[in-house]
MOPAC internal coordinates of N, CA, C and O (Angstrom, degrees):
PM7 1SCF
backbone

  N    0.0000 0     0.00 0     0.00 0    0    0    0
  C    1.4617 1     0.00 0     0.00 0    1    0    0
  C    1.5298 1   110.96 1     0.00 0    2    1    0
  O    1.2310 1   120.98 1   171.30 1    3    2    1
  N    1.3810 1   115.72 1    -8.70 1    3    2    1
  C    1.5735 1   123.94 1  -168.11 1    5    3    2
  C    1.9159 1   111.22 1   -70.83 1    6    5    3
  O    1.2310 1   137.38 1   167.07 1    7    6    5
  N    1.2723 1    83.94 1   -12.93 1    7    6    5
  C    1.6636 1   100.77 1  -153.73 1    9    7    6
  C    1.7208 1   111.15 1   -96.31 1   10    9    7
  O    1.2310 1   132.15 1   151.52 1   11   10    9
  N    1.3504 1    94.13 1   -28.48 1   11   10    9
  C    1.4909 1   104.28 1  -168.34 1   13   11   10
  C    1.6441 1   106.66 1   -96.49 1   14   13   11
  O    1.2310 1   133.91 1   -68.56 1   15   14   13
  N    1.7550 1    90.71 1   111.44 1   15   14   13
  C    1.4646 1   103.81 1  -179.47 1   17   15   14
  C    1.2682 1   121.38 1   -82.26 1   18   17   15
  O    1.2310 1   112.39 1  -157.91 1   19   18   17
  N    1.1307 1   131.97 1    22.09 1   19   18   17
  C    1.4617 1   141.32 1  -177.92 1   21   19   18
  C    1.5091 1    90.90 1   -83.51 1   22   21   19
  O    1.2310 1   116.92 1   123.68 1   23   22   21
  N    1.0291 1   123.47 1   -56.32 1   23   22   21
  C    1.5658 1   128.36 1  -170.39 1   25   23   22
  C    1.7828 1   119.19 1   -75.88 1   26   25   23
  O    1.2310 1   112.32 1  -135.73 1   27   26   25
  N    1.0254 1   132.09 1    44.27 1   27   26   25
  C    1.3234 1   144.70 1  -111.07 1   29   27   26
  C    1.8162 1    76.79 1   -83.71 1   30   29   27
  O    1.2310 1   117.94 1   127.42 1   31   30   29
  N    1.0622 1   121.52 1   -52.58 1   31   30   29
  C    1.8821 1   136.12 1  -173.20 1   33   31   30
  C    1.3039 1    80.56 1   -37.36 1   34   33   31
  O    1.2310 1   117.98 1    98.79 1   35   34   33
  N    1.3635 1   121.45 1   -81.21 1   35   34   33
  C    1.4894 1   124.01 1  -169.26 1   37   35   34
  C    1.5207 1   137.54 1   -29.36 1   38   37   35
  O    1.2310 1   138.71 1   114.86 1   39   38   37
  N    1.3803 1    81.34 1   -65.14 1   39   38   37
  C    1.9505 1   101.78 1   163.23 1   41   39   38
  C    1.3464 1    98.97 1   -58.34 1   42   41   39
  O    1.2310 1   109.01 1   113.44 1   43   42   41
  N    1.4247 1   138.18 1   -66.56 1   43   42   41
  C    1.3945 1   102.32 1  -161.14 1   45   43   42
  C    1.0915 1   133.70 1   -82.72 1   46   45   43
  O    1.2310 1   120.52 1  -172.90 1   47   46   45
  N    2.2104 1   116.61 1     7.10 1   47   46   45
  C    1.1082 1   100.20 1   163.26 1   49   47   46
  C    1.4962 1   109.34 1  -110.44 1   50   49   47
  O    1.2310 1   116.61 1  -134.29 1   51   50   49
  N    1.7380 1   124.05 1    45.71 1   51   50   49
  C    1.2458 1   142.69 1   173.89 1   53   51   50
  C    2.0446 1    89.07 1   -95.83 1   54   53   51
  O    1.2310 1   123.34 1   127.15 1   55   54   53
  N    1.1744 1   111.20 1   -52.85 1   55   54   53
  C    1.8038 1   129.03 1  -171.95 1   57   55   54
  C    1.6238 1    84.30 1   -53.55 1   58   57   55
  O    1.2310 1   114.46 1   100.18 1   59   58   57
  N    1.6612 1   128.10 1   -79.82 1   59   58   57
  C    1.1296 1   111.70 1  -139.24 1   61   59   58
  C    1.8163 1    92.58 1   -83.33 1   62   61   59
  O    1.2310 1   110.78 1   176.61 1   63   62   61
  N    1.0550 1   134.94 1    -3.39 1   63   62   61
  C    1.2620 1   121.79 1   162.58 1   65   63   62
  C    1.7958 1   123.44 1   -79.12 1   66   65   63
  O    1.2310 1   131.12 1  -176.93 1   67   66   65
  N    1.4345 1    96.14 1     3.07 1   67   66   65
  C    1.7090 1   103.26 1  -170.58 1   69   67   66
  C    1.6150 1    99.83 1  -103.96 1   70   69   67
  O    1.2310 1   124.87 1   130.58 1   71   70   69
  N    1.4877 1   108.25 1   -49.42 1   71   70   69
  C    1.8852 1   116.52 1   139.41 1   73   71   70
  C    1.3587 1   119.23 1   -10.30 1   74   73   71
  O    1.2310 1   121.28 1    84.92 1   75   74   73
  N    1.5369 1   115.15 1   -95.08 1   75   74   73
  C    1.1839 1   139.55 1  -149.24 1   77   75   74
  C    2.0324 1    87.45 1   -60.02 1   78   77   75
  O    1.2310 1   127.01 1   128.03 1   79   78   77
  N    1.4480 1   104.13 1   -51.97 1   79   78   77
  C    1.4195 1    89.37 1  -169.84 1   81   79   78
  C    1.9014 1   126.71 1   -56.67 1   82   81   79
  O    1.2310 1   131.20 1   133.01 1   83   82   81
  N    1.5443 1    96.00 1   -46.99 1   83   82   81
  C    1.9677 1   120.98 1   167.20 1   85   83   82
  C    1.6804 1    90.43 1   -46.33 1   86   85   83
  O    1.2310 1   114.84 1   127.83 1   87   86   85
  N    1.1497 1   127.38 1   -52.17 1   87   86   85
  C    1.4479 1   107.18 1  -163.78 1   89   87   86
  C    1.8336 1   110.17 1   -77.26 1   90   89   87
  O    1.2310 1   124.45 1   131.38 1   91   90   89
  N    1.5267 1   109.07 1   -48.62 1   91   90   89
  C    1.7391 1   102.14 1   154.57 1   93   91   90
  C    1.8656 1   123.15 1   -36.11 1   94   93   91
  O    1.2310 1   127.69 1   125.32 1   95   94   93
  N    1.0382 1   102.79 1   -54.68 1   95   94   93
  C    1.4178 1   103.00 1   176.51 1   97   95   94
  C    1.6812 1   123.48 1   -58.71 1   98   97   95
  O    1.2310 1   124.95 1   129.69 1   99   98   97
  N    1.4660 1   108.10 1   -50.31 1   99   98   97
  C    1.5496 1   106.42 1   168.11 1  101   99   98
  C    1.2405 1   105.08 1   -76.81 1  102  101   99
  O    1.2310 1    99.15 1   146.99 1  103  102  101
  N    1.3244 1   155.14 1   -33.01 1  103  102  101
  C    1.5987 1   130.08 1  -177.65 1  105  103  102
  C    1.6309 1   101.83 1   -70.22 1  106  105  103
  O    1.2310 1   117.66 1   151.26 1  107  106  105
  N    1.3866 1   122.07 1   -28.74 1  107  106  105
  C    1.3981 1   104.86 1   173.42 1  109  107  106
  C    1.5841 1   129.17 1   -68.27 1  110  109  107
  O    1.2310 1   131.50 1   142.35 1  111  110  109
  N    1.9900 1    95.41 1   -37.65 1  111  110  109
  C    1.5387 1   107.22 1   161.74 1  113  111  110
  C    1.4014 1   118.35 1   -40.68 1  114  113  111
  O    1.2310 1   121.07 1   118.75 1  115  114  113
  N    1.3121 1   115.56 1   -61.25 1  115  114  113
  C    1.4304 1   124.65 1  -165.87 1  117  115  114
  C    1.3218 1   106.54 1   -76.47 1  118  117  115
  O    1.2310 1   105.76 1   153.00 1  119  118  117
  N    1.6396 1   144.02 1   -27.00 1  119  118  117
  C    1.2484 1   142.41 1   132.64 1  121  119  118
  C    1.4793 1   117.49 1    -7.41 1  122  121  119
  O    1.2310 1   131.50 1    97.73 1  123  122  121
  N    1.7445 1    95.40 1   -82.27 1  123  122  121
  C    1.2792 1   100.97 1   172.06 1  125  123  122
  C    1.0949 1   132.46 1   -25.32 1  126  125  123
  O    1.2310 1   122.58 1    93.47 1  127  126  125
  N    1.7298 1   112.66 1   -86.53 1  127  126  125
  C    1.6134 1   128.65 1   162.72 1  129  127  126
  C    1.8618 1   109.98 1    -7.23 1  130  129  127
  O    1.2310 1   133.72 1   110.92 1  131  130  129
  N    1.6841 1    91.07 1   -69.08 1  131  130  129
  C    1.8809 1   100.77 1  -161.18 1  133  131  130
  C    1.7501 1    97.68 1   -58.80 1  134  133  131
  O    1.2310 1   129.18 1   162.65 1  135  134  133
  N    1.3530 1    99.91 1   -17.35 1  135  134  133
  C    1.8198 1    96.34 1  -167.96 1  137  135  134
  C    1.7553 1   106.26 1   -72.73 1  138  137  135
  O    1.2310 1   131.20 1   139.40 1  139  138  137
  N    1.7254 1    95.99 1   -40.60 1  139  138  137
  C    1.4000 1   102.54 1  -163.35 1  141  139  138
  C    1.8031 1   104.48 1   -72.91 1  142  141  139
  O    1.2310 1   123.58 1   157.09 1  143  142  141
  N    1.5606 1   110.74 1   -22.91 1  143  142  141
  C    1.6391 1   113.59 1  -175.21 1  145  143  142
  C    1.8310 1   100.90 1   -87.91 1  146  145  143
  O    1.2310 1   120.10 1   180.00 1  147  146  145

């Protein structure tokens, strides 16, 4: 459903939910890392 631009409302809160998650994932990455140094 991420793909289909007919639904434009949709898609863009498919974008800032694809966001919000990449940015959870790297602050935990980079958590990690600083935890392990």
């Amino acid at each position: 459903m991420c793909g289909d631009d007919a639904i434009s409302g949709h898609n863009m809160w498919c974008v800032r939910e694809l966001l919000i998650l990449f940015g959870i994932g790297f602050k935990f990455v980079y958590h990690a890392c600083v935890g392990l140094l």
